[in-house]
C-alpha positions in Angstrom: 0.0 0.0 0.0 3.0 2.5 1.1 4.2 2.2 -3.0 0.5 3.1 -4.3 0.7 6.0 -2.2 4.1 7.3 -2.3 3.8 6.9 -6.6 0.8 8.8 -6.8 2.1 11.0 -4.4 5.7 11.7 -5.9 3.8 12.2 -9.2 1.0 14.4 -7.7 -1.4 12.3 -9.4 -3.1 12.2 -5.6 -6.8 12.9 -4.3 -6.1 17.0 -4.3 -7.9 19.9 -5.4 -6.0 19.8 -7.8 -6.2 16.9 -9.4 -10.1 16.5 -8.6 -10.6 19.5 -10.9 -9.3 17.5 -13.6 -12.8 15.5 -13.5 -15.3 17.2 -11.7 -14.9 21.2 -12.7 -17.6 21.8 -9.6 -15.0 20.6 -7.3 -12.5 23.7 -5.8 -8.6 23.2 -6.2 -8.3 25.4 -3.3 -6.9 23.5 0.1 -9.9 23.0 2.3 -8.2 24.4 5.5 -6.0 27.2 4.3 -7.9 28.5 0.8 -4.4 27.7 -1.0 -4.0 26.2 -4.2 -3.7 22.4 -3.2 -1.3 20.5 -4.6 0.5 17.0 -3.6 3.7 19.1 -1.8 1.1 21.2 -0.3 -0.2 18.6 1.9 3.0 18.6 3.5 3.4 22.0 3.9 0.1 23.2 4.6 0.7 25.5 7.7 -3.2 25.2 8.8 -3.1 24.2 12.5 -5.9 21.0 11.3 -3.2 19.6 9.6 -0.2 20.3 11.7 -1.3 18.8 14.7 -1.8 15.3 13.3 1.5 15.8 11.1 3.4 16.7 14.3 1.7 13.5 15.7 2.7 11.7 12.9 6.9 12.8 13.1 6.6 12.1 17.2 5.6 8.5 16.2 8.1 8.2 13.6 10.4 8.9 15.9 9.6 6.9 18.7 9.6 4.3 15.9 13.5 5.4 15.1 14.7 5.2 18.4 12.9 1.8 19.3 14.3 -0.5 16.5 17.8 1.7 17.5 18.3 3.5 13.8 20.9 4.8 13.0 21.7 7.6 14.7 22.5 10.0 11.5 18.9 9.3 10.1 17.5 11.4 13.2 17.8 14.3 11.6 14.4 13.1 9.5 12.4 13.7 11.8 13.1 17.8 12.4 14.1 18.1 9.1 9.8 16.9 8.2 8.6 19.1 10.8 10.3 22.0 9.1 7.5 21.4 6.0 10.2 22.8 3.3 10.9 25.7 5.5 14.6 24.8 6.7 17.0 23.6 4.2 18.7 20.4 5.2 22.3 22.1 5.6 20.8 24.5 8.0 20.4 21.2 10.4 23.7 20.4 9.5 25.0 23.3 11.9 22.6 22.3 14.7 24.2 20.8 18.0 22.6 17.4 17.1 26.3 16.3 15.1 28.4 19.0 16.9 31.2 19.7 14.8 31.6 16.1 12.8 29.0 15.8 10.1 29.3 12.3 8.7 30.1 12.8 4.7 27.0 10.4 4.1 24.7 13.1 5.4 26.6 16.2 3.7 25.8 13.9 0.7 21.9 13.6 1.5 21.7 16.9 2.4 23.2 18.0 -1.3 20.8 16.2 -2.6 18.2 16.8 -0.8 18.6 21.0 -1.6 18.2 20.3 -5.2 14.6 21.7 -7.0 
């Protein structure tokens, strides 16, 4: 189920106002909680506290999940780097106190290409 979602999701092809316009022209493309244009990233950016709540929820879990089956520890920078919602570029975590000084070069990697639009 997690590939059906995260294809139609990558390729926007998701249940959004966006897309439901394509179909039914009565429909609005405009985000139900914030009156923006909805797309597939604006799901996960949507700054409307109805959907930040149960995405903060949602990053708390995942990272309860992280720490119980002992991930590795450079992959914990996921979970602040989702709650920022495409707000905080990935080398601005980079200088946080969560590596200190020694950034592993397998995360400068990730976050280079992670930056890229």
């Amino acid at each position: 189920m997690f590939r059906v979602w995260y294809a139609k999701q990558c390729s926007g092809f998701c249940g959004t106002g966006q897309m439901i316009t394509r179909w039914d022209k009565d429909a609005s493309a405009l985000c139900p909680n914030c009156g923006c244009y909805e797309t597939a990233d604006h799901l996960n950016r949507c700054a409307n506290k109805i959907r930040t709540g149960p995405l903060g929820d949602s990053i708390e879990n995942l990272l309860e999940w992280m720490r119980d089956h002992q991930t590795h520890p450079d992959t914990l920078w996921l979970p602040r780097y989702l709650a920022a919602q495409g707000n905080s570029l990935f080398v601005d975590l980079l200088a946080s106190p969560l590596w200190g000084q020694d950034v592993p070069e397998a995360m400068r990697q990730v976050g280079n290409s992670l930056e890229i639009e």
